[in-house]
MDAnalysis code that builds the backbone (N, CA, C; Angstrom):
import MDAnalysis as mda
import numpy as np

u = mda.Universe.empty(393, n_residues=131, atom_resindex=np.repeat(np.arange(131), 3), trajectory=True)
u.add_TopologyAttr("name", ["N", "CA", "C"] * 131)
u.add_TopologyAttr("resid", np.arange(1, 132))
u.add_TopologyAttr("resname", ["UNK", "UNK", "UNK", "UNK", "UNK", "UNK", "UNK", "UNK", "UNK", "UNK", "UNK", "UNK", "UNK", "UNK", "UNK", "UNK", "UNK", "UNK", "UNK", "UNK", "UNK", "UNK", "UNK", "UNK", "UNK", "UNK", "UNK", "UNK", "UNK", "UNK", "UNK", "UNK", "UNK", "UNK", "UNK", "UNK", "UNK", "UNK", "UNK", "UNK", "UNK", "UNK", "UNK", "UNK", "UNK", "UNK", "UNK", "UNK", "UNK", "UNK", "UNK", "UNK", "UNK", "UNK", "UNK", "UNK", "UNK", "UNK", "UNK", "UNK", "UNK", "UNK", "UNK", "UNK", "UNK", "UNK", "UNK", "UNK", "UNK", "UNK", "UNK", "UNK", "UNK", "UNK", "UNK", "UNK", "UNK", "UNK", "UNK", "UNK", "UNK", "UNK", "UNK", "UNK", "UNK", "UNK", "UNK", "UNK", "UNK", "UNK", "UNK", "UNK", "UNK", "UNK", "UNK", "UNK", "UNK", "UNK", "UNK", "UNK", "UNK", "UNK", "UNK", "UNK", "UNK", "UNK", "UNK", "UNK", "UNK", "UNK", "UNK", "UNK", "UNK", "UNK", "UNK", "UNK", "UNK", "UNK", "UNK", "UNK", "UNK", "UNK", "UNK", "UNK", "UNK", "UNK", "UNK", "UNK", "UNK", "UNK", "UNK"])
u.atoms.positions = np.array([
    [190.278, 20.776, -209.826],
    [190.949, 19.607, -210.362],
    [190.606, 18.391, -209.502],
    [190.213, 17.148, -209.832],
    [189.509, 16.143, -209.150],
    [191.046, 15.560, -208.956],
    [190.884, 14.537, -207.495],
    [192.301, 13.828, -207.419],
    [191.610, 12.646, -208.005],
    [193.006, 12.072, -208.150],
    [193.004, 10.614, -208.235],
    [193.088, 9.424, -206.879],
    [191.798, 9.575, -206.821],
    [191.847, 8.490, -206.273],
    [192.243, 7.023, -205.945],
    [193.357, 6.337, -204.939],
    [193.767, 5.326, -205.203],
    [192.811, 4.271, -205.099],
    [192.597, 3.117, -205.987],
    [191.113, 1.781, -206.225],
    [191.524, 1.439, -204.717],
    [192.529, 1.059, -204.130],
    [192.278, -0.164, -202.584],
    [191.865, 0.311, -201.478],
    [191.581, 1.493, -201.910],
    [190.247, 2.130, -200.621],
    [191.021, 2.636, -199.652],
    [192.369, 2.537, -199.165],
    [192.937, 3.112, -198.566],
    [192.846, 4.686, -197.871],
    [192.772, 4.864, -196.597],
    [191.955, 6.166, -195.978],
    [193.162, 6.338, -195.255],
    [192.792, 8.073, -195.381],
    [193.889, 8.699, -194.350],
    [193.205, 9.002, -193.029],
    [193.522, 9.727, -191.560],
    [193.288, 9.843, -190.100],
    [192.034, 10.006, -190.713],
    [191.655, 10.752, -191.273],
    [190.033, 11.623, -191.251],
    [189.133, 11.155, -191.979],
    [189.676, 9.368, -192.866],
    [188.617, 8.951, -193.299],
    [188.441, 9.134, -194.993],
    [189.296, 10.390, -195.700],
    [189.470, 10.315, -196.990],
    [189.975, 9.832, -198.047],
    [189.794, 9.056, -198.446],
    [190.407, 8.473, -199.418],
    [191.990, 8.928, -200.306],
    [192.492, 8.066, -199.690],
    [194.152, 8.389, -200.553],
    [194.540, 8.745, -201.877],
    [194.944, 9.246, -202.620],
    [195.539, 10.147, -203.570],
    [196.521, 8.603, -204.197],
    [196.005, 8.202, -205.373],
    [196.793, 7.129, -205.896],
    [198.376, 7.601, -205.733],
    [199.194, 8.697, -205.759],
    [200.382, 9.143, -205.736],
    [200.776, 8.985, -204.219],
    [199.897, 9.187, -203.321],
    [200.462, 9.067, -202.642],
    [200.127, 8.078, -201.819],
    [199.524, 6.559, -202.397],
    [198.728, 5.099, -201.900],
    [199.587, 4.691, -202.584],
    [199.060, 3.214, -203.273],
    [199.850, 2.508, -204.190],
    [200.771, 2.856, -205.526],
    [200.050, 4.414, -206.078],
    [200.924, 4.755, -207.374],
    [202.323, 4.621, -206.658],
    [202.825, 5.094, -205.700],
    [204.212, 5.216, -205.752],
    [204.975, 3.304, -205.373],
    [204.155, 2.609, -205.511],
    [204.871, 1.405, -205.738],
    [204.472, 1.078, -206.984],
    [203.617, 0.898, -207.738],
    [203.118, 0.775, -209.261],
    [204.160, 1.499, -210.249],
    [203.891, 2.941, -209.812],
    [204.692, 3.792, -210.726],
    [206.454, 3.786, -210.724],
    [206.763, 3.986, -209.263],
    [208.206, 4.426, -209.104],
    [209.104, 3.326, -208.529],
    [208.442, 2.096, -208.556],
    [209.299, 0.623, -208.346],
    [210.091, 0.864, -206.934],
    [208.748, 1.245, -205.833],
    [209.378, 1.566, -204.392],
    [208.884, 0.403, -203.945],
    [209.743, -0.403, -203.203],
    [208.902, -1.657, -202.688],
    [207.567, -1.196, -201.192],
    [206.700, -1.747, -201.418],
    [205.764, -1.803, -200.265],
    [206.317, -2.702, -199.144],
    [206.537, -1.724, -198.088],
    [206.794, -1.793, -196.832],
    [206.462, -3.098, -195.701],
    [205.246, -3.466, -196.371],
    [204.415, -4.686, -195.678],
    [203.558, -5.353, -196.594],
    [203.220, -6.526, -196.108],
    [202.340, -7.437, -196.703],
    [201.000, -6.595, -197.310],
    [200.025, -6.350, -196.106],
    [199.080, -5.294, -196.485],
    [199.442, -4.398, -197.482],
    [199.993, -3.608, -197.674],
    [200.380, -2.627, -198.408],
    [200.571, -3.330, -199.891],
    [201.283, -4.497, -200.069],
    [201.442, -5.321, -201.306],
    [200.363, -5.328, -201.542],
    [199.592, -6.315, -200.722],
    [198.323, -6.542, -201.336],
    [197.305, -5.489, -202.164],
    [197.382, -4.544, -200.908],
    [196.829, -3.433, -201.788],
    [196.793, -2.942, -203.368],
    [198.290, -3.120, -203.528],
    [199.022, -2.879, -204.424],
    [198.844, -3.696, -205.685],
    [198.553, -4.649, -205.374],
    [198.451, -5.554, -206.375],
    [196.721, -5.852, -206.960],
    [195.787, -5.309, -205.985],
    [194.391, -5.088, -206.294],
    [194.285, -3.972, -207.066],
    [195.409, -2.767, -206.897],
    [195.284, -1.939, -207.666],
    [196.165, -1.907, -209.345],
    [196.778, -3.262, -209.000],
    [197.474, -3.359, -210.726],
    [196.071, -3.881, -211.091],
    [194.880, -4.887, -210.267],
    [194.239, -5.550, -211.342],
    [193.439, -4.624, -211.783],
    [192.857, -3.809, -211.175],
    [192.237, -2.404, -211.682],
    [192.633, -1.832, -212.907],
    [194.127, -1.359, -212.695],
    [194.595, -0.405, -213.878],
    [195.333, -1.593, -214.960],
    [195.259, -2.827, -214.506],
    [195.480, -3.891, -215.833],
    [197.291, -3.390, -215.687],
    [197.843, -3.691, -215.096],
    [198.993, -3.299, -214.878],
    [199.519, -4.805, -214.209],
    [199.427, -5.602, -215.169],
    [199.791, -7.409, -215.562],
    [202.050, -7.276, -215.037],
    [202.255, -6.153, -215.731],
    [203.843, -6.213, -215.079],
    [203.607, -6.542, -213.910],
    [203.329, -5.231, -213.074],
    [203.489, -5.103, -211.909],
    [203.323, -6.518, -210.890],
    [201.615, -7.403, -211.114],
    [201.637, -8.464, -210.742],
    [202.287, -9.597, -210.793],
    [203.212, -9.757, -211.654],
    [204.252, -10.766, -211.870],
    [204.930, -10.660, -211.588],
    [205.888, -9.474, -211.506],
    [206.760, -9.227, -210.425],
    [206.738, -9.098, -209.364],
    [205.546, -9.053, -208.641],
    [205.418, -9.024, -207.017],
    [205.336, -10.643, -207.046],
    [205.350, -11.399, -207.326],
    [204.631, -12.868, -207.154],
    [205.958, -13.506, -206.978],
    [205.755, -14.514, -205.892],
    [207.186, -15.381, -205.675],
    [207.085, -16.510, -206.671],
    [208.905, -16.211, -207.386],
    [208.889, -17.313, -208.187],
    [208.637, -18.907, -208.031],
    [208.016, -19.094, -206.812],
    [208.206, -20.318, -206.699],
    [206.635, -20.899, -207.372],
    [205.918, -19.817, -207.062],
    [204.118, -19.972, -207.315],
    [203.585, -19.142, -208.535],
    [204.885, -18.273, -209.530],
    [203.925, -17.154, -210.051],
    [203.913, -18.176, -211.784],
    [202.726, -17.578, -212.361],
    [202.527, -18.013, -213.753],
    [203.283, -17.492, -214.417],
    [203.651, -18.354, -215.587],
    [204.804, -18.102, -216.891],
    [204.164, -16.903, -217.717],
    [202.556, -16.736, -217.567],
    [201.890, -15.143, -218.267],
    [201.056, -15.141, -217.468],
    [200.203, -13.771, -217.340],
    [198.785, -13.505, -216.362],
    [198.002, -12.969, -217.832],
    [196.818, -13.521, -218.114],
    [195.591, -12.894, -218.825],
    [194.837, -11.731, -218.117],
    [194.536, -10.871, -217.946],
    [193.464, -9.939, -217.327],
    [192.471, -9.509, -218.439],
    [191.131, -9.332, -217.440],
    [189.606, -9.483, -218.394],
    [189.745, -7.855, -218.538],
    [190.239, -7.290, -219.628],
    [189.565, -5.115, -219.628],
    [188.886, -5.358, -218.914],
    [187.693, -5.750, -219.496],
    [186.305, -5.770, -219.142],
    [185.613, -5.694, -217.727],
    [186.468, -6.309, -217.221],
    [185.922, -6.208, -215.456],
    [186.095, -4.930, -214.694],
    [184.865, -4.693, -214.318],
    [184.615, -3.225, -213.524],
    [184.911, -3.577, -211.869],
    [185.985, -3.401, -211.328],
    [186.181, -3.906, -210.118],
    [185.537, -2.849, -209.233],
    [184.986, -3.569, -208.126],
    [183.836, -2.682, -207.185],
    [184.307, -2.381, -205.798],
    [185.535, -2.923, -205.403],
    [185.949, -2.798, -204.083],
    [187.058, -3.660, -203.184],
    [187.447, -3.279, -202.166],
    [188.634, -4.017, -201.363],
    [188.001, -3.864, -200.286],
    [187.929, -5.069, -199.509],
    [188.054, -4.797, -197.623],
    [189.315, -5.765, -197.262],
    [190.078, -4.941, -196.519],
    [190.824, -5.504, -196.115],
    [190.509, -5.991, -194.658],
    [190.595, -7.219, -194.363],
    [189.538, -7.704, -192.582],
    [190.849, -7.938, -191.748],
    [191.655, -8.522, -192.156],
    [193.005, -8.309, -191.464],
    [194.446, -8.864, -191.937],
    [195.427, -8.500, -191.076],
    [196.799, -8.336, -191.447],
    [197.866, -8.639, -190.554],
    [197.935, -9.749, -190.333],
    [198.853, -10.433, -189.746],
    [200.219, -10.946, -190.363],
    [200.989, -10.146, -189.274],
    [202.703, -10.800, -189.452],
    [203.332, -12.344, -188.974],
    [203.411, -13.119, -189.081],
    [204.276, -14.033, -188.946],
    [205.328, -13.789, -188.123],
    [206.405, -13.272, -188.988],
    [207.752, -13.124, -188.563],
    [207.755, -12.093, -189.520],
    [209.350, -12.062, -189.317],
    [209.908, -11.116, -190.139],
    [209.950, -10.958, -191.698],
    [209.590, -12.707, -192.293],
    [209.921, -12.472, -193.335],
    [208.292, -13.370, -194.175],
    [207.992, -12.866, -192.983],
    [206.128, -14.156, -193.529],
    [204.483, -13.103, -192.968],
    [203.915, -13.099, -193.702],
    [202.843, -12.365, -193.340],
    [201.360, -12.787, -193.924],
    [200.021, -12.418, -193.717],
    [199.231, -12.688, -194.056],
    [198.403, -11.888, -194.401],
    [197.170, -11.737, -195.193],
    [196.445, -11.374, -194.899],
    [194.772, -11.214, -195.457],
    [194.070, -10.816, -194.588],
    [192.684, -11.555, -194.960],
    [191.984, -10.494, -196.061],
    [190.856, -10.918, -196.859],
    [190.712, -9.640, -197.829],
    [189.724, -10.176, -198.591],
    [188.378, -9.495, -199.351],
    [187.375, -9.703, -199.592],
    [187.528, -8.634, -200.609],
    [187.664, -9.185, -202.372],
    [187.904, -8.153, -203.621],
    [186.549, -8.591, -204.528],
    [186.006, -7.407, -204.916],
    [185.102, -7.672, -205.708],
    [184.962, -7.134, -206.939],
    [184.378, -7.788, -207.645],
    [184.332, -7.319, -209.046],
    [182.768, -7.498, -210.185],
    [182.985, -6.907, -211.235],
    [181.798, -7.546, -211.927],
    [182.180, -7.714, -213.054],
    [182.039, -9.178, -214.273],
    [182.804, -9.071, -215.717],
    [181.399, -10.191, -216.160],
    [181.109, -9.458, -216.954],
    [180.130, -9.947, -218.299],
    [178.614, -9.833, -217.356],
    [178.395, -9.151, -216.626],
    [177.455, -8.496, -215.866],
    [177.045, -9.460, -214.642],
    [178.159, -10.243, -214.202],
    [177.943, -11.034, -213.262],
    [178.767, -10.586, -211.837],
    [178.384, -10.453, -210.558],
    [178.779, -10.041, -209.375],
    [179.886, -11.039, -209.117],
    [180.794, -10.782, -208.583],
    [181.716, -11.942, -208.333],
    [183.077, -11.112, -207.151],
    [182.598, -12.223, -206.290],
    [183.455, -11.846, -204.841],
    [184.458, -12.937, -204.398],
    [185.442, -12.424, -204.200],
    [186.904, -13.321, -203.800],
    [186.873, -12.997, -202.273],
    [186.916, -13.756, -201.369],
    [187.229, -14.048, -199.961],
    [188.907, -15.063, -199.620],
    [190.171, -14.381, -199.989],
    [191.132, -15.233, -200.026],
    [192.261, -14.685, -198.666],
    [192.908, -15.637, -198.097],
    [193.846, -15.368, -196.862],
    [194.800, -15.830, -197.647],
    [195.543, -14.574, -197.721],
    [196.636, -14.525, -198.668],
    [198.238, -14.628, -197.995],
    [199.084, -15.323, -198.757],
    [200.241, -15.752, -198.091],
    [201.399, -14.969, -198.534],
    [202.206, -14.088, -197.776],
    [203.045, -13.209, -198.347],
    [204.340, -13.876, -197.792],
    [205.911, -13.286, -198.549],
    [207.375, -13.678, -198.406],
    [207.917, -12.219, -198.523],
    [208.793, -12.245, -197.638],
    [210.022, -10.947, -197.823],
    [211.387, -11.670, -198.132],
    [211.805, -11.372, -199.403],
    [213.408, -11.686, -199.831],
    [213.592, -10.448, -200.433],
    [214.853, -10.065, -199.568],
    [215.561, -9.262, -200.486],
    [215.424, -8.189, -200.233],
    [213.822, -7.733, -198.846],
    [213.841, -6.744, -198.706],
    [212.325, -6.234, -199.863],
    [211.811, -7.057, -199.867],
    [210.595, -7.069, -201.316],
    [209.794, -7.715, -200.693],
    [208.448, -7.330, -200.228],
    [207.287, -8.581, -200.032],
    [206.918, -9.198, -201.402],
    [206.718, -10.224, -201.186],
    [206.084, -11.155, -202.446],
    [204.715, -11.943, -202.207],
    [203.932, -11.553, -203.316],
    [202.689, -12.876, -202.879],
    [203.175, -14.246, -203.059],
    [202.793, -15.312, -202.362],
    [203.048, -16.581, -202.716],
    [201.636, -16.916, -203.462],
    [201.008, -17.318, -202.425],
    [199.638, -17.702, -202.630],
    [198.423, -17.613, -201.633],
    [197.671, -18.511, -202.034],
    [196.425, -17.716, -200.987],
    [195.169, -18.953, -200.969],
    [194.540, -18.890, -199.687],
    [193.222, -19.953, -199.388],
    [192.073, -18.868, -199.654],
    [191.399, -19.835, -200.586],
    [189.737, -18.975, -200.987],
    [188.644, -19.575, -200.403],
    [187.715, -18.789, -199.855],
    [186.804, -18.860, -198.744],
    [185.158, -18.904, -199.478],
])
């Protein structure tokens, strides 16, 4: 039986790739909040994957998120590096990240330092600088 692999590349001690159930599915699927900024992020590279448009709107702080999100099917997403992950404080975090994709047979790479919020006990994306 093949696992499922989780899309944000996420590796366990030895280097193998995480089990979507036990990576991001269990914030996607079972509405567990992610623990940290990183981990959101993750999380939210892996709604754009599985086109899982809820999930991204609800992680997004209302102060910055869109009234709808469009997502392309079509885009075959190719990868996550996450370069780093910096906390703020307690309730502010960052972090750096390079997502790639390909839609209508064109290569296309996002380089964005992304701005995260904790209310409530919930990280939230705000927004983010593209590089």
């Amino acid at each position: 039986m093949a696992v499922d692999t989780c899309p944000c590349g996420r590796a366990d001690a030895r280097g193998q790739p995480l089990a979507w159930a036990a990576c991001c599915g269990r914030y996607l699927d079972h509405d567990t909040p992610a623990p940290d900024a990183e981990s959101l992020m993750r999380s939210r590279y892996s709604a754009f994957v599985r086109g899982r448009r809820d999930y991204l709107l609800a992680t997004w702080h209302a102060s910055t998120r869109p009234p709808q999100l469009e997502l392309d099917a079509a885009a075959k997403w190719l990868g996550l590096d996450v370069r780093a992950h910096r906390v703020l404080d307690a309730e502010h975090a960052e972090v750096d990240f390079v997502a790639r994709w390909r839609e209508a047979g064109r290569a296309i790479r996002l380089h964005e330092r992304s701005r995260f919020l904790r209310e409530q006990g919930r990280w939230l994306y705000v927004d983010g600088d593209q590089f």
